[in-house]
C-alpha positions in Angstrom: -26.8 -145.7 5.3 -26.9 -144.7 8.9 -26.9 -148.5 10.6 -27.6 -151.5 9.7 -28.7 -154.6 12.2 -28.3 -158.1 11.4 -29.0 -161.2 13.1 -27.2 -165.0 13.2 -29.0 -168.0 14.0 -28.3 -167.6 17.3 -30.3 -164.3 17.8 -26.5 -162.4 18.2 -26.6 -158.8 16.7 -24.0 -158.2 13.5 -24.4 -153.8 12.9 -23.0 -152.3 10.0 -22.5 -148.6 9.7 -20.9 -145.8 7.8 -19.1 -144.4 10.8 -17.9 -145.6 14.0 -20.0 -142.8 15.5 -23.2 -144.0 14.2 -22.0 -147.7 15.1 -21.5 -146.7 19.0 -25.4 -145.6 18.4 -26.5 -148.1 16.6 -25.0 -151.0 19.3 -26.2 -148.9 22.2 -29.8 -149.0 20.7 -29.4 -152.7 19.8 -28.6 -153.4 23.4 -31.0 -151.5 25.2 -33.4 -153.8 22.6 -31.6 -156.8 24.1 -30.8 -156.2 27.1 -33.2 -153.0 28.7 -33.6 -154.3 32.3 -30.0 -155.6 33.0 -29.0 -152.1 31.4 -31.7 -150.8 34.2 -30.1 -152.9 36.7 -26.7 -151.8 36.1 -27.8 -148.1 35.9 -28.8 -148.7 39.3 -25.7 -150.4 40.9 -23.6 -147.8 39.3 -25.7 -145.0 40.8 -26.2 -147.2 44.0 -30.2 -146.8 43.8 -30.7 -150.6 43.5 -32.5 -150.7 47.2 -35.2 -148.9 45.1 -36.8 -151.5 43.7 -34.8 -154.7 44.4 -35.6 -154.1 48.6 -33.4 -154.1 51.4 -30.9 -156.7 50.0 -29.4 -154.5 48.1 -28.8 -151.8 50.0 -25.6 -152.6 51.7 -24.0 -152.5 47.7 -26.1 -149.5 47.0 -24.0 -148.0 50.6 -20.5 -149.1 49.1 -21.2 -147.5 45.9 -22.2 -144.2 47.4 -19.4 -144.0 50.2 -16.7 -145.0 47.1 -17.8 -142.4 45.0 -18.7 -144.7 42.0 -20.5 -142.3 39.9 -18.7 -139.2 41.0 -15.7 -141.0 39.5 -17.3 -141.9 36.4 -18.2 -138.5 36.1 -14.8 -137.4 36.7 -13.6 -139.7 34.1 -15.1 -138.8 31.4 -15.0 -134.9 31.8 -11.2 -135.7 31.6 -11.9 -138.0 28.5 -13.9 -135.0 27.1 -10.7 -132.7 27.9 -8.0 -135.2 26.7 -9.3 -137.4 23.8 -12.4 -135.4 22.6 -13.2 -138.1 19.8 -13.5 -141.1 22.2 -15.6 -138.8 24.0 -18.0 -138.2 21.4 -18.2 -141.6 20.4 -19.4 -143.1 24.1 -21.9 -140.3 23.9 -23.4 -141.4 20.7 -23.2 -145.0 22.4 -25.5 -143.6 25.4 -27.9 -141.9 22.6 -28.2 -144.8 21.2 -29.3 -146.6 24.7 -31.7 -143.9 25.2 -33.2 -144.5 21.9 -33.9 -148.2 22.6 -35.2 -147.7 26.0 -37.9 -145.3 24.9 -39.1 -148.4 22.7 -38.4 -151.4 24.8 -41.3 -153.5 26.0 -39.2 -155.9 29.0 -41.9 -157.2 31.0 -39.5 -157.0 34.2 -40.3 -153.2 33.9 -44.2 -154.1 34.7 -43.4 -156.2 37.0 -42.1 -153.6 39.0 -43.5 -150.7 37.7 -40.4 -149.2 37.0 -39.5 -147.2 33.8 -36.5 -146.8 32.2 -34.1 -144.0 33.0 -32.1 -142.1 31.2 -28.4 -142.6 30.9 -25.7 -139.8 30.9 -22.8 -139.9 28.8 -20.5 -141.0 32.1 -22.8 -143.7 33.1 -21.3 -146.4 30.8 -18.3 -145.4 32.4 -19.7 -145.8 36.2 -21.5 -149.5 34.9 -17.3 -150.5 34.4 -16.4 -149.3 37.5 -19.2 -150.7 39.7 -18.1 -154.1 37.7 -15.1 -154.1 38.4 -14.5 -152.1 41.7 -14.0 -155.7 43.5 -12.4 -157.1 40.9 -8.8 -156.5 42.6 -10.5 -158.5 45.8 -9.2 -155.6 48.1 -11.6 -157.3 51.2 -8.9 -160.0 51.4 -7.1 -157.0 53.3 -9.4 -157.1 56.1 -9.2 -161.2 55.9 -5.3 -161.0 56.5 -5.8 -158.7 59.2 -8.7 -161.1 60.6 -7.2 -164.3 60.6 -3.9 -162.7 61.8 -5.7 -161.6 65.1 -6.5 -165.2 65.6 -3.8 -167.4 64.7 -0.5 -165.0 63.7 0.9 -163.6 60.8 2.5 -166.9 59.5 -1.3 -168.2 59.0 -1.9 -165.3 55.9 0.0 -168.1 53.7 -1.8 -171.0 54.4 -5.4 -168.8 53.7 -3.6 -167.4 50.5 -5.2 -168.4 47.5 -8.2 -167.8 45.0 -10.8 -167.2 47.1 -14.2 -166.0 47.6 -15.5 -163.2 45.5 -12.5 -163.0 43.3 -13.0 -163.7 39.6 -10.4 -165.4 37.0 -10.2 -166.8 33.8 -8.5 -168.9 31.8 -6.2 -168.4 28.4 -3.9 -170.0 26.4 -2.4 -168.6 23.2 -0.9 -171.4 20.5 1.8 -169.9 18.2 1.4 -170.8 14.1 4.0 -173.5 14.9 1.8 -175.6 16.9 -1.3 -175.7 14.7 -2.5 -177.4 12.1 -2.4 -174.3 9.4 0.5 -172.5 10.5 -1.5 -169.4 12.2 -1.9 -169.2 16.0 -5.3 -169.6 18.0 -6.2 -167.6 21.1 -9.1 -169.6 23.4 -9.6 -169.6 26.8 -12.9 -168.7 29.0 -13.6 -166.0 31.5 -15.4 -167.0 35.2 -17.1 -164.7 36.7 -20.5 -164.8 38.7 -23.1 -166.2 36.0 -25.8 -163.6 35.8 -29.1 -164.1 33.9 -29.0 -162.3 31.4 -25.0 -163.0 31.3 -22.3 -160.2 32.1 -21.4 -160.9 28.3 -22.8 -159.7 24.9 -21.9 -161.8 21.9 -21.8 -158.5 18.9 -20.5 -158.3 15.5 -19.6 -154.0 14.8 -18.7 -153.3 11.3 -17.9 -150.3 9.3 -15.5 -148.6 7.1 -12.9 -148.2 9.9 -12.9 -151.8 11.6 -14.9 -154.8 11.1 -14.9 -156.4 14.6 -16.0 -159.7 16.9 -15.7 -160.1 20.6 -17.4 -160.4 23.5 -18.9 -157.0 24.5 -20.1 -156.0 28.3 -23.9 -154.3 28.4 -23.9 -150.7 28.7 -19.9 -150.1 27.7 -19.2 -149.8 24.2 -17.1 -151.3 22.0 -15.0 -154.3 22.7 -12.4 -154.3 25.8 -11.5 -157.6 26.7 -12.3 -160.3 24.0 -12.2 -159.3 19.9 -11.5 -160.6 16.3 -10.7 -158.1 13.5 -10.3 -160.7 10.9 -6.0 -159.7 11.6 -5.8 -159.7 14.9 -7.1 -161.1 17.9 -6.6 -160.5 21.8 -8.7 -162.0 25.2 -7.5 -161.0 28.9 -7.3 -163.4 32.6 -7.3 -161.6 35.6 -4.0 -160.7 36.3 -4.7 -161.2 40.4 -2.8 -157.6 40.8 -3.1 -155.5 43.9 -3.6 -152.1 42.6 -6.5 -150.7 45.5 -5.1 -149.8 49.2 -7.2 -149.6 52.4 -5.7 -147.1 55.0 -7.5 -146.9 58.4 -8.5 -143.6 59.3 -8.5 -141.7 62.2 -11.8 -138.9 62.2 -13.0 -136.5 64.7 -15.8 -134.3 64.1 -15.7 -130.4 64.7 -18.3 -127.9 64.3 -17.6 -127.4 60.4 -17.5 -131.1 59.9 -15.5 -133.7 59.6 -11.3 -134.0 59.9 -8.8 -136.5 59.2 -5.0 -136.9 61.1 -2.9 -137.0 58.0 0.5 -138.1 58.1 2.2 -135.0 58.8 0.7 -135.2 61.7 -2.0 -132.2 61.2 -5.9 -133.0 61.1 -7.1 -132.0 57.2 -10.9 -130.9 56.4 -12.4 -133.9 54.9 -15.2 -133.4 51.9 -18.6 -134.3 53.7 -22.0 -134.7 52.3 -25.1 -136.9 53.1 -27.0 -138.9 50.7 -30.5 -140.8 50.8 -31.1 -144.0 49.8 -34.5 -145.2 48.9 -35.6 -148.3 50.0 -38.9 -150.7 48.6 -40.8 -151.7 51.2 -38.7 -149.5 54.3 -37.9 -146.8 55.2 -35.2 -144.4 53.7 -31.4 -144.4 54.6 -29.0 -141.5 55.2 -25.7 -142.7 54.4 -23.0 -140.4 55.6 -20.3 -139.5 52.2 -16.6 -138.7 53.6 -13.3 -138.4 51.5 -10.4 -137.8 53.0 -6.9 -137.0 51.1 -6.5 -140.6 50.8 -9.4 -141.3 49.3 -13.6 -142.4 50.1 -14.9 -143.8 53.0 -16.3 -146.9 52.5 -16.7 -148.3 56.2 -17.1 -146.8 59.6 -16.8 -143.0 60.6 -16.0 -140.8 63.2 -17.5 -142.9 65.7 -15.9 -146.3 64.3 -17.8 -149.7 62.6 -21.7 -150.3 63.4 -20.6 -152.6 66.6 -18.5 -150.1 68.4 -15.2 -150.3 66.6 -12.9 -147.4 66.7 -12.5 -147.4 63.1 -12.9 -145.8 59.7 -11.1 -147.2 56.2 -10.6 -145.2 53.0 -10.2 -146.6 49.5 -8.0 -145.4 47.6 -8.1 -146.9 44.0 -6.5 -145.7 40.2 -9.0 -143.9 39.0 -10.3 -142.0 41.8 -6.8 -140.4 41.7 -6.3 -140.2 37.9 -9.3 -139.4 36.7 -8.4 -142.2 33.8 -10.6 -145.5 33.7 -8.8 -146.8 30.5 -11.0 -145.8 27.7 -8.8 -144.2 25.5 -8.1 -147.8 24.6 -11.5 -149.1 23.8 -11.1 -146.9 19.7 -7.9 -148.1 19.2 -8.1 -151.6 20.0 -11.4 -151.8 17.3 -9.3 -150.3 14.9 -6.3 -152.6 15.5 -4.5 -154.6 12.8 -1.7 -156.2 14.1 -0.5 -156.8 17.5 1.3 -154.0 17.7 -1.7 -151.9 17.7 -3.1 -154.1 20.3 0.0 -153.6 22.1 0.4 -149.4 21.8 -4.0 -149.6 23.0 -3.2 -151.0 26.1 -0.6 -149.2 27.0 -3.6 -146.5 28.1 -5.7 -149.0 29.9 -6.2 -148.9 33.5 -8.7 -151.0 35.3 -9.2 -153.9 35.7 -5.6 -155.1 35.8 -5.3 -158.2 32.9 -2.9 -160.4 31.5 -3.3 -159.8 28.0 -2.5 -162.6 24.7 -3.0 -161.4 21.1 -1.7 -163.0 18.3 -1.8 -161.8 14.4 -2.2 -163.1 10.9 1.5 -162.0 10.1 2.5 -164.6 13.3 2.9 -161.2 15.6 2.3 -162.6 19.4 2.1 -160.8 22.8 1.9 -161.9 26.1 1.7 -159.0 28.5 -0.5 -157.2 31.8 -2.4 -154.0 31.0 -3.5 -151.9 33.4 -2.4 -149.1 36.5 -0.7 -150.3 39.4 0.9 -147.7 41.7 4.4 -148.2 43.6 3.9 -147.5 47.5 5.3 -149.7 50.1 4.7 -153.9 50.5 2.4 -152.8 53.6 0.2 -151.2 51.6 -0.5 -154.5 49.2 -0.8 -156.6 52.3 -3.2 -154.9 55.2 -5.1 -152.1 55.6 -2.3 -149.2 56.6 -2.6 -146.1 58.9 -3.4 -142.9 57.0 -1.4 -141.0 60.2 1.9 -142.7 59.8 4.0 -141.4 57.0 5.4 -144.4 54.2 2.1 -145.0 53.0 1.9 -142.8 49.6 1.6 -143.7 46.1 5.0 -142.5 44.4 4.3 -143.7 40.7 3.0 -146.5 38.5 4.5 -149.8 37.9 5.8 -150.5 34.4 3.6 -153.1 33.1 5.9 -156.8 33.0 5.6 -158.7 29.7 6.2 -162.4 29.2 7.5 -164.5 26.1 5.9 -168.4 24.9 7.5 -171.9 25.7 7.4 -174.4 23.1 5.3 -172.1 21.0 2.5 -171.9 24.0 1.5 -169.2 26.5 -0.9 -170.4 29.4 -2.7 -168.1 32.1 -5.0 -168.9 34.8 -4.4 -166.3 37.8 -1.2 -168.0 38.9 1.6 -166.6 38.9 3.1 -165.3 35.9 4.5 -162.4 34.4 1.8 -160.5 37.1 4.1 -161.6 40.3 5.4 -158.6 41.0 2.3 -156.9 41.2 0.3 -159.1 42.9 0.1 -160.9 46.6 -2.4 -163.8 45.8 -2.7 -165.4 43.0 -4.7 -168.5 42.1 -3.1 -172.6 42.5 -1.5 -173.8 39.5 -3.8 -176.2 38.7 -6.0 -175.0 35.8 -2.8 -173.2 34.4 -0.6 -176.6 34.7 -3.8 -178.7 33.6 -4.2 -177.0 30.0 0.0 -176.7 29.6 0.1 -180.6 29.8 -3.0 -181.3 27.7 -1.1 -178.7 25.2 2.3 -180.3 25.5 0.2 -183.8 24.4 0.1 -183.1 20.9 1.9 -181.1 18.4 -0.6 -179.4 16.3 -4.1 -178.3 17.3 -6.9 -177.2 15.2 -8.9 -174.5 16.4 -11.8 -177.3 16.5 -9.7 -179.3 19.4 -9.9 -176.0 21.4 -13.6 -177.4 23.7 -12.1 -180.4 24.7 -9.7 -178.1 27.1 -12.5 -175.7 28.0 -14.7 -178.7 29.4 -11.4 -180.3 31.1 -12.7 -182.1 34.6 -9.8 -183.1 36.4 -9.1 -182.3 39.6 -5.6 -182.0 40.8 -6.5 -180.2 44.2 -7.9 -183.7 45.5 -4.3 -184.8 46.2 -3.8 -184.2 49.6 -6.9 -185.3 51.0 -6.9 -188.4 49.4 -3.4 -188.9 50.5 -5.0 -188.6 54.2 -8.0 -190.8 53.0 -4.7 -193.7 51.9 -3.4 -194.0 55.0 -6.6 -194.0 57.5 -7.3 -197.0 59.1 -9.5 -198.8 61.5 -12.4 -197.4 59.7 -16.1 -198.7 60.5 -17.2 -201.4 57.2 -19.5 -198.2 55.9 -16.0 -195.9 56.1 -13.9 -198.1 54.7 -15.7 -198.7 51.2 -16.4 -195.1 51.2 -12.0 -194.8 51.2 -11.9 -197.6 48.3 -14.7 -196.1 45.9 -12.9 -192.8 46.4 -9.2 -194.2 46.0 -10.7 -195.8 42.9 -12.2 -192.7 41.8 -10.7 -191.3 38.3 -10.5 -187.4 40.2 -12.5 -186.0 37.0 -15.8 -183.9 38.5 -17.8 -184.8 35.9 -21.8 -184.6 36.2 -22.8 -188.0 36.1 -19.4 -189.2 38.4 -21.0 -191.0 41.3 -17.2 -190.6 42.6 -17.0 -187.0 42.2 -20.3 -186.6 44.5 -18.6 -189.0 47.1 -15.0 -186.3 47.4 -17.5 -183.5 47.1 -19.3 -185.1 50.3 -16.2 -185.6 52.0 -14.3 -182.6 51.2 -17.2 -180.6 52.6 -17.3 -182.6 55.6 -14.0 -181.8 56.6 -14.1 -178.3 55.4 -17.0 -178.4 58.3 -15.0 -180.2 60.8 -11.8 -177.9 60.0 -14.0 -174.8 60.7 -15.0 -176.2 63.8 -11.7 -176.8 65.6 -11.0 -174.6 68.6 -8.3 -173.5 66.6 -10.2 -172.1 63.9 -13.8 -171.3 65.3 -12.9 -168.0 66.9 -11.9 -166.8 63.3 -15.9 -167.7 62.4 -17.0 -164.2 64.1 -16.1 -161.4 61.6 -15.4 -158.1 62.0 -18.3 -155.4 61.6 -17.8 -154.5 58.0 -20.1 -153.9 55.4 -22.2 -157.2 55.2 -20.9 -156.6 51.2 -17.7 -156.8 52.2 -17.9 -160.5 54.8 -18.0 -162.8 51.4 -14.0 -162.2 52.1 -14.0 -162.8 55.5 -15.9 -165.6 55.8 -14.5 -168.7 57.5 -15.9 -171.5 55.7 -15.3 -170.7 52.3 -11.9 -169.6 53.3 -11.4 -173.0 54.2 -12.5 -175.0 51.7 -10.4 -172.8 49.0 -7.2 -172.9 50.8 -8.2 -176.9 51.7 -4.9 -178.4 50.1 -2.6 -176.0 51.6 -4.2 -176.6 54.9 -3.9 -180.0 54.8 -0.2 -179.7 54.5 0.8 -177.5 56.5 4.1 -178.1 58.6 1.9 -176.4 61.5 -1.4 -177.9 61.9 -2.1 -175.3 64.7 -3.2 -178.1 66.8 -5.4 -179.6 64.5 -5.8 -182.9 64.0 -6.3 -183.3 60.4 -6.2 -187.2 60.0 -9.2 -187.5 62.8 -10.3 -184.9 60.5 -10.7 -186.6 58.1 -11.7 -189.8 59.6 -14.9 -188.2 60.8 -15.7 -186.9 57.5 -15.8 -190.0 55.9 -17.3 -192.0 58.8 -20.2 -188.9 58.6 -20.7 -189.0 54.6 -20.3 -193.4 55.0 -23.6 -192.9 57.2 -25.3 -191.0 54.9 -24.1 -190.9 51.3 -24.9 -189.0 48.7 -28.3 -190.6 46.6 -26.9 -189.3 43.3 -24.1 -187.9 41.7 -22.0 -184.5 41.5 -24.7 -183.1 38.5 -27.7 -183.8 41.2 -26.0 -181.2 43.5 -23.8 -179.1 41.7 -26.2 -177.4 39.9 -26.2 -174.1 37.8 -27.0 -170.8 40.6 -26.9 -167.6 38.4 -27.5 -164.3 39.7 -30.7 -162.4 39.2 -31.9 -159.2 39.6 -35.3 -161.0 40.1 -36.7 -164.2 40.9 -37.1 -166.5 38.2 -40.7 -167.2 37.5 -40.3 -170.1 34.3 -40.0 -172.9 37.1 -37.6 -174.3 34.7 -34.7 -176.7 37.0 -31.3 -175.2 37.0 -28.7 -177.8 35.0 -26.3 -180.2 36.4 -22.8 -179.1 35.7 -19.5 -180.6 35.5 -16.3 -179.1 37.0 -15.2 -177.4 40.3 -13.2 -174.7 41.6 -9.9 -176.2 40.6 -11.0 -177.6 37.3 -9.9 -176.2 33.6 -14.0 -176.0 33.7 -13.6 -173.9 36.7 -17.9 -174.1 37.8 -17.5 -173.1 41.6 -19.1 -174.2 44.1 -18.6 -173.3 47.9 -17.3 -177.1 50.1 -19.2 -176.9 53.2 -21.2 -174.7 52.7 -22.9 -175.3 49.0 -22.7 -177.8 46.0 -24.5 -174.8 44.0 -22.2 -172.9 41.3 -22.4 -169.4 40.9 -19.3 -168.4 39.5 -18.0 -170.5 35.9 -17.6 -169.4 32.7 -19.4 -166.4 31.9 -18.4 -167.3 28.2 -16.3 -168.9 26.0 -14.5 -168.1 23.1 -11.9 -169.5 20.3 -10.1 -167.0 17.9 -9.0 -169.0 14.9 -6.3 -166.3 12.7 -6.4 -168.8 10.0 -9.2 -168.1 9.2 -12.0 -165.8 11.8 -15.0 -167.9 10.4 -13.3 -171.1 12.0 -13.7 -169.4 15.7 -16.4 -170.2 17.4 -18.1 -168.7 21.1 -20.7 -169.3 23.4 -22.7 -168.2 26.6 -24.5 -169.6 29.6 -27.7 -168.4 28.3 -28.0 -166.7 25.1 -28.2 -163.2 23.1 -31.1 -162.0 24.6 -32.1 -161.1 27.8 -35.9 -160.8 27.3 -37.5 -163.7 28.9 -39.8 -166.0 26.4 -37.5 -164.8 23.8 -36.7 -167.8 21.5 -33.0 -166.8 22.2 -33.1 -166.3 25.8 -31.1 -169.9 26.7 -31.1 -170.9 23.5 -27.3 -171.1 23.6 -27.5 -173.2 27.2 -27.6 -176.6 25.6 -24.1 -175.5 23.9 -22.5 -174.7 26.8 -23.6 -177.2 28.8 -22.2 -179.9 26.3 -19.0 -177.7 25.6 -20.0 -176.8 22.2 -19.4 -173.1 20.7 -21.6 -171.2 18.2 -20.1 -170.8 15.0 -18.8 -167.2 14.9 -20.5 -165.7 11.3 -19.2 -162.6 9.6 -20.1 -162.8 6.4 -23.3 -160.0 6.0 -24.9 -162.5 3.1 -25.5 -165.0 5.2 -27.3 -163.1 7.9 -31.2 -162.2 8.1 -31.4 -158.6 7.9 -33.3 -156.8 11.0 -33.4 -152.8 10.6 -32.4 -150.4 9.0 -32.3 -148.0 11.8 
């Protein structure tokens, strides 16, 4: 037997194979089957080539992934996993074999509609399809947005702007010791939010052979299973551990006739690497995009003659590993193999990037609660603002030693706020999701892995306080207004689809958010600076608002705003023209895709928000539409693994007018999981390959 594929009701792959080698082939060719044009797509990010065929709107990622040296790194990476652990080597090269394979016989029609063909894929490009994932996963923008918002309004404002905001991605996870469920063994559950892409980020796979038998939530393109996996004995899942772990130094450049220097910190200008790239572009012309390293690290914005607007000014990015060569692979064998937490434990003490809270939890009643990943020790100025690469201070001296954390009352919760991650982080995401699931825990004292949707699909919405509070004590309201503040004092605070109440705060809150943003005190902050147009998500006013809302709202120093007026106008503005419907009619489903959708199917109504436990976020005052939620969810049961259960926004295959294409979307909609099936018998054989 060389592989074996399988396939659940649910269209989800199950391979069996004699070696783990011939399983890394056998699940590369099984997703290239699957999922050929996102594995095109991502091909293209990692390489920044997207402008190729995706058009102009791509190219400012396409620049960022050339000026930060995405696939050089990858390449860099995995000559050093070739030189260091030889066997995990091998076994992502068999992976990429096994991609080529299925390319050469996939049939996707998104190929003819752009007449594209597949490439071919290296044995470092799964590595450069996690980094160009992940590269903005540490959020480093919100650098430039401190900067920013201090040039308008002081230093004192960073805090009130501090919080989960755009572009960043978090999850949620809660690990249940044996001694609070109903059979005595622990369940792990939780659900990660990312930006929902079509197909989904995501890839529901069973991997079986002699050496491990294995069920998690894979990523397209990367073999194996990093962040979310059952072994039948043990069973882990990551959050976002909100660390700062990337630094942005401004640079100081001058050209000379053999290229380009750099003013280093001794004082003495240092050669800088220099090359030029091309960048193709459908439908335009090409683009030259100038490549510049200096010792600190890439240049991702500006140059020797400063930002596109005039602005003396060049940053570098300086990020693990560009500087180790090490993107954490040497974990991805290990943890498959893994049989108790202590393996789980000794895997991750070689990952790197992302930075994750990490819970695992065995069949013997072994738990951990701890981060994973790289995070270097330089000083606090370095984790707050962009820093000058001239001044001395500014180095990397070491890596942090990774905190662990312990249970309370036999439960560990984690939803990007602060935790065991504090002292490697700056922002980290309000309590609310985090204290939400601890109290629904703390309700009952044994839960069944079946209980486990009911806290996925949790609507409640503690964030509302504050404006509320304002909305209590308004009055002299117009008649319109003032049943506008009962319905919404009256109002349950659960964001639910069908809530006529939740679409009436949603209309407020982004009414304010819009008069907020328009305050003299806040509208010169509305102009960014001249970065990359990938980079302004972070610096954007409006959204920065309406995630730090609360906090603004309750600020001892209002900056001369007056926030009850504020809010008085909202609701006399949303009294005047209400919403027809309710949150579901405007809060709808906005996935990502590499294409236009051409079914002319309606994107679903969701419940939740940004704050929720069913974190679907939309943008207040700017947007009702979600594109970030849970990119999936998942419940590992160690009583017994064919009790978990999992789901996606879409489904297992990424072929459109497959029957499992969205097959799973009813599921997630409702807050249902898949049952998770191991047992081979029970599966309708596919290949033998």
């Amino acid at each position: 037997m060389s592989a074996e594929t399988y396939r659940d009701a649910w269209g989800i792959p199950h391979l069996r194979a004699a070696t783990a080698g011939e399983l890394a082939r056998a699940q590369g060719r099984v997703t290239a089957r699957d999922r050929a044009w996102q594995l095109e797509v991502e091909r293209h990010r990692a390489q920044g080539t997207s402008a190729s065929f995706l058009g102009p709107g791509a190219l400012s990622w396409d620049r960022l992934a050339r000026r930060a040296r995405l696939a050089d790194t990858a390449r860099r990476c995995f000559a050093a996993l070739e030189d260091k652990d030889p066997e995990t080597a091998a076994w992502v090269r068999e992976y990429t074999d096994g991609v080529n394979e299925g390319l050469a016989a996939c049939d996707a029609p998104e190929f003819a509609r752009t007449g594209l063909a597949p490439g071919r894929w290296e044995p470092w490009t799964p590595l450069a399809v996690w980094l160009a994932t992940h590269i903005l996963f540490a959020g480093f923008p919100a650098k430039l947005w401190r900067e920013h918002i201090t040039a308008h309004l002081g230093p004192d404002a960073v805090a009130l702007f501090a919080t989960d905001g755009p572009g960043t991605a978090g999850s949620n996870g809660w690990l249940v010791s044996g001694e609070r469920t109903v059979t005595g063994h622990a369940i792990v559950a939780g659900d990660p939010h990312r930006f929902i892409e079509e197909p989904g980020v995501y890839q529901q796979i069973h991997l079986s052979c002699p050496e491990f038998d294995v069920v998690g939530l894979a990523v397209p393109g990367v073999p194996g299973i990093a962040h979310f996996g059952h072994t039948g004995t043990v069973a882990w899942a990551i959050t976002n551990a909100m660390a700062d772990y990337q630094d942005l130094y401004r640079e100081r450049l001058r050209r000379t006739g053999a290229g380009v220097e750099a003013l280093g910190p001794d004082g003495t200008w240092h050669r800088a690497a220099r090359h030029t790239e091309t960048i193709h572009v459908a439908g335009e012309d090409s683009v030259e995009v100038e490549v510049i390293e200096t010792d600190r690290g890439p240049v991702i914005a500006g140059g020797p003659e400063g930002l596109d607007d005039g602005t003396p000014a060049a940053l570098s990015l300086r990020y693990p590993p560009r500087v180790t060569a090490d993107l954490g692979f040497g974990a991805l064998l290990p943890l498959l193999r893994a049989r108790r937490v202590a393996d789980v434990d000794r895997a991750l003490d070689a990952w790197a990037e992302p930075v994750n809270v990490v819970q695992a939890a065995d069949t013997e009643g072994g738990m951990l609660h701890r981060v994973a990943g790289r995070v270097p020790v330089r000083a606090t100025a370095n984790r707050l603002r962009p820093v000058p690469a001239w001044e001395p201070g500014h180095e990397w001296t070491g890596w942090h030693t990774p905190p662990r954390a312990g249970l309370t009352d036999g439960i560990a919760v984690m939803a990007n706020q602060r935790g065991p991650a504090t002292p490697l982080g700056v922002e980290f995401a309000p309590p609310h999701r985090a204290d939400r699931i601890a109290a629904l825990l703390a309700g009952k004292e044994r839960w069944s892995a079946a209980d486990m949707p009911a806290l996925h699909t949790d609507t409640h919405l503690a964030s509302a306080g504050p404006l509320l509070d304002l909305v209590t004590a308004l009055d002299g309201l117009g008649p319109g207004a003032a049943a506008l503040r009962d319905r919404l004092l009256a109002w349950d605070r659960h964001m639910d689809a069908d809530s006529a109440g939740a679409a009436a705060y949603a209309a407020v809150r982004g009414a304010v958010v819009r008069h907020l943003a328009a305050h003299p005190a806040l509208a010169p902050a509305a102009v960014p600076p001249a970065y990359p147009e990938v980079l302004q998500p972070w610096l954007a006013l409006v959204p920065r608002i309406a995630y730090a809302l609360e906090h603004l709202l309750r600020a001892e120093d209002p900056y001369g705003i007056d926030r009850a007026e504020a809010v008085r106008a909202a609701l006399e503005e949303v009294a005047a023209e209400p919403p027809a419907g309710t949150w579901g009619d405007t809060h709808r489903l906005a996935p990502w895709r590499a294409l236009p959708d051409t079914s002319g199917s309606p994107e679903p109504g969701l419940s939740g928000d940004h704050d929720c436990v069913l974190c679907t976020s939309a943008v207040p005052g700017l947007t009702d539409r979600a594109a970030r939620g849970p990119a999936a969810r998942y419940v590992w049961d160690l009583a017994d693994r064919r009790r978990s259960g999992w789901v996606v926004p879409h489904g297992a295959s990424g072929v459109p007018g497959s029957p499992h294409h969205r097959d799973q979307q009813p599921l997630w909609l409702g807050g249902e999981l898949a049952p998770v099936v191991t047992d081979f018998d029970r599966l309708t054989k596919e290949t033998d390959d």
